[in-house]
C-alpha positions in Angstrom: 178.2 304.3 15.8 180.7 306.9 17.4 177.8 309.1 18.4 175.7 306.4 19.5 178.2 305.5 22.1 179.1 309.0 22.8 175.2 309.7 23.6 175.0 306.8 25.9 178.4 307.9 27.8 176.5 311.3 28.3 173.6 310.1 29.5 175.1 307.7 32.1 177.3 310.6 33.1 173.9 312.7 33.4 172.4 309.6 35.4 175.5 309.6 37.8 175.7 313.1 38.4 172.0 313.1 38.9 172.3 310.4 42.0 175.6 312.3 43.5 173.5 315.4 43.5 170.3 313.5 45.1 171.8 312.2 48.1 174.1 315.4 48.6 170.1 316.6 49.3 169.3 313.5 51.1 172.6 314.1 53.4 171.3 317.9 53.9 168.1 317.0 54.9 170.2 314.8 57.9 172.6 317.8 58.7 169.6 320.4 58.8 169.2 320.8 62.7 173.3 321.4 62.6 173.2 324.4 59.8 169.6 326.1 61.2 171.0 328.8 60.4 172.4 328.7 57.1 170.1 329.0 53.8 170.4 325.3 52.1 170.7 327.1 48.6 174.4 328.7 50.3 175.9 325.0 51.3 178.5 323.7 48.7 178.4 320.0 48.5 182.2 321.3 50.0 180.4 322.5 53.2 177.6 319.8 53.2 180.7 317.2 53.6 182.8 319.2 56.0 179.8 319.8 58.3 178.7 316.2 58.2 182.4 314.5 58.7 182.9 317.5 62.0 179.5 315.6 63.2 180.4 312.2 62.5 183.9 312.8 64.7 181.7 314.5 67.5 179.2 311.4 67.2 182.5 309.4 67.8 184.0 311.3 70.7 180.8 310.9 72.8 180.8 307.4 72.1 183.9 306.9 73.6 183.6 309.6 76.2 181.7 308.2 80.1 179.5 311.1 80.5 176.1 310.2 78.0 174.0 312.9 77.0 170.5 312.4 76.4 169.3 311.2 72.8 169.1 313.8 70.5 171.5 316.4 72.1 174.3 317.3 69.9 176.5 318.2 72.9 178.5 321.4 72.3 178.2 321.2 68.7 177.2 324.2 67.4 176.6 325.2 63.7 174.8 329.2 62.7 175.6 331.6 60.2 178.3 333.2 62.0 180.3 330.0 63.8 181.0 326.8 61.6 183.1 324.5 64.5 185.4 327.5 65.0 185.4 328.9 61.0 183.2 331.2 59.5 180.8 330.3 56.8 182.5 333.0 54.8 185.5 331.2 55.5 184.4 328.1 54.0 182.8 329.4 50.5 186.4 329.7 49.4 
């Protein structure tokens, strides 16, 4: 019986680590236009979080700012190989 149960806690734990890492794609897939620079393969669910909360807060701050930009625009948010809101992407790997 012990290694019945212990199969089945793997498997869930398989199963869950299975859905985290298929929306962490889903959520790249959103994020992509931000990172058009940056291979997929090099963002850490680390950076994949990071870049998506810095987009979220910027979403927010235009909401509550008077000037509207037109749909679509992400403003002065700017995300390439070289500039990750004001940190490298070297930087961040760490």
């Amino acid at each position: 019986m012990k290694i019945a149960k212990q199969r089945k806690i793997a498997k869930r734990e398989r199963e869950r680590c299975a859905t985290i890492n298929k929306e962490f794609d889903a959520l790249k897939g959103k994020i992509a236009f931000l990172t058009a620079g940056i291979p997929m393969k090099q963002l850490s669910k680390k950076m994949v979080l990071e870049i998506a909360t810095e987009y979220i807060t910027h979403l927010k701050k235009n909401l509550r700012s008077p000037s509207v930009e037109p749909a679509g625009s992400t403003g002065d948010l700017v995300v390439d190989d070289h500039d990750y809101f004001g940190t490298t992407v070297e930087a961040m790997s760490d």
